[in-house]
C-alpha positions, 0 to 999 in steps of 0.5 A: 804038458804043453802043446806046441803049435806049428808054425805055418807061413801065412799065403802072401794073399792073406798077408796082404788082406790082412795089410788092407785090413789093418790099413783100413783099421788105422784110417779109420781110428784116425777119422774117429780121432777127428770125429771124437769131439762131434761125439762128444758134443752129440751126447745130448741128441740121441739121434745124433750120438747114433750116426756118429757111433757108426763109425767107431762100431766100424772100427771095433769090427775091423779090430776084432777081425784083426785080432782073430785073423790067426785063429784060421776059421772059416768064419773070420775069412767068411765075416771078412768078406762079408764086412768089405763086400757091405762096405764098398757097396756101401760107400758106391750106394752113398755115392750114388744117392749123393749124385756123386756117383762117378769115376773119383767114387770107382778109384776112392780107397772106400772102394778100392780097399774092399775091393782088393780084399775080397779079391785077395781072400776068394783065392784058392791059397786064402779059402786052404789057409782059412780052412786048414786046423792048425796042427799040433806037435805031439 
């Protein structure tokens, strides 16, 4: 005997983050596609190879947040927010050590993008999603 699972309609918040977060994705597997050949090269230097690989862990992350974003876990809503709220104070922290800490650095997409998500997933109608176990059809 097989169950079924209900279908329910997904909030347009959580649409949209998961947008985001899949647009994240795909920019960064097109800058590890560019990064591909200083990976390569970097296979020598260990030290090298470590700074390089950060990116791609990056993409890896995102990936299986994506894959798992159906599953309706509290945890996968938790490690998203978690991830973009690291990854725009990351990138303000790195603007700022580089003196490059200004308005271009508040409007860049490593921070706008997070931004938005952690926005879209600290909704009401995101946190009932997340948390609601999906119902089965007897």
């Amino acid at each position: 005997m097989t169950e079924e699972v209900a279908a329910e309609r997904m909030p347009a918040t959580v649409r949209a983050a998961r947008f985001l977060l899949i647009l994240q994705l795909a920019l960064g597997l097109f800058g590890t596609a560019i990064m591909m050949p200083g990976i390569v090269a970097a296979l020598g230097d260990p030290e090298l190879l470590v700074l390089l690989l950060q990116p791609v862990l990056v993409v890896a992350l995102l990936g299986w947040l994506i894959f798992r974003w159906s599953s309706r876990g509290k945890w996968v809503r938790w490690c998203a927010l978690a991830f973009e709220t690291v990854a725009a104070g990351a990138h303000l922290i790195t603007a700022a050590m580089d003196g490059e800490f200004g308005w271009l650095s508040l409007i860049h997409p490593s921070t706008v993008l997070p931004l938005a998500i952690v926005i879209e997933l600290c909704t009401p109608s995101a946190a009932r999603w997340f948390v609601r176990p999906l119902k089965r059809l007897p």
